[in-house]
N, C-alpha and C positions, 0 to 999 in steps of 0.2 A: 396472629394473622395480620399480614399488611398487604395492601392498606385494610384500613378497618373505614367505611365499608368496604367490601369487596366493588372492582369497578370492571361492567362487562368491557371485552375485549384486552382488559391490561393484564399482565402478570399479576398473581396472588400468589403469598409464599406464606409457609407455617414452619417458625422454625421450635424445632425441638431444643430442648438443654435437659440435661440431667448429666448421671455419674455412672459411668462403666467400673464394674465389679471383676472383668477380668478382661484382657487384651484380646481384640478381633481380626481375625485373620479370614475370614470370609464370611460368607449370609447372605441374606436378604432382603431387601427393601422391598414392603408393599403397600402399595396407597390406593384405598376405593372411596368412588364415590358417589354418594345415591343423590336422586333426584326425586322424592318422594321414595319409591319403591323400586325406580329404574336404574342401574347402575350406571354410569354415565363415565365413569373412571373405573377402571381395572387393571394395575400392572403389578408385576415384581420385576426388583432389579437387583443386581447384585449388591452386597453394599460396596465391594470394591470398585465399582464402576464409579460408584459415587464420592469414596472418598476414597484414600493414598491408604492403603490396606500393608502393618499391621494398623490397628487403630488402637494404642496402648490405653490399660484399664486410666479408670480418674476421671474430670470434667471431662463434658463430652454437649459441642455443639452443633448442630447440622440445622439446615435450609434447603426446605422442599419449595421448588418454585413451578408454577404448572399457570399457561396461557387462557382467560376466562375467554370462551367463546362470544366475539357480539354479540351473536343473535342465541343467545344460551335463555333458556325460559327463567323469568324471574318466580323466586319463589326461595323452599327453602331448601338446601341443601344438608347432609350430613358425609362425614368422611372416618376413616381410619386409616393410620400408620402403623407398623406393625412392623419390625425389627428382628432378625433370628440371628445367632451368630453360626459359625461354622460348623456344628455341631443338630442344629434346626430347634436351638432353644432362644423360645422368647426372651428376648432383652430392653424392648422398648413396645410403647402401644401409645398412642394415642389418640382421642376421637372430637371432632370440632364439630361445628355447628356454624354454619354461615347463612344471611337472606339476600339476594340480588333485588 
């Protein structure tokens, strides 16, 4: 996660690495975000939107970047990233933990 701390109003990005086990040809990206119990972030995206689709198996790096609101309440956050390929099988998960 950079920066580390997170800083209100700048961009905050989490990037993922790991290894794709077969080539991606569509899916989807989804990223939530709680704020205690509230969710404050909620989307999916395609992953082709996000990157130059196919996305052949092997290393495999991406950057999630999302705007920290000024006035966003200080406190603590949690998040998930969650990856499907074309198919709607999970290939990526991840969950962070950040304080403002």
């Amino acid at each position: 996660i950079t920066p580390d701390p997170p800083v209100k109003g700048q961009n905050l990005s989490v990037e993922l690495d790991g290894t794709l086990s077969t080539t991606i040809t569509g899916g989807n990206l989804s990223v939530s975000v709680k704020y205690g119990f509230i969710t404050v972030i909620d989307k999916t995206m395609p992953v082709c939107s996000e990157e130059k689709c196919p996305v052949n198996a092997g290393p495999y790096t991406n950057k999630i970047t999302e705007l920290l609101p000024s006035d966003a309440p200080s406190g603590k956050y949690t998040g998930k990233i969650t990856g499907t390929d074309q198919s709607g099988k999970e290939i990526a998960c991840a969950t962070f933990t950040v304080s403002l």
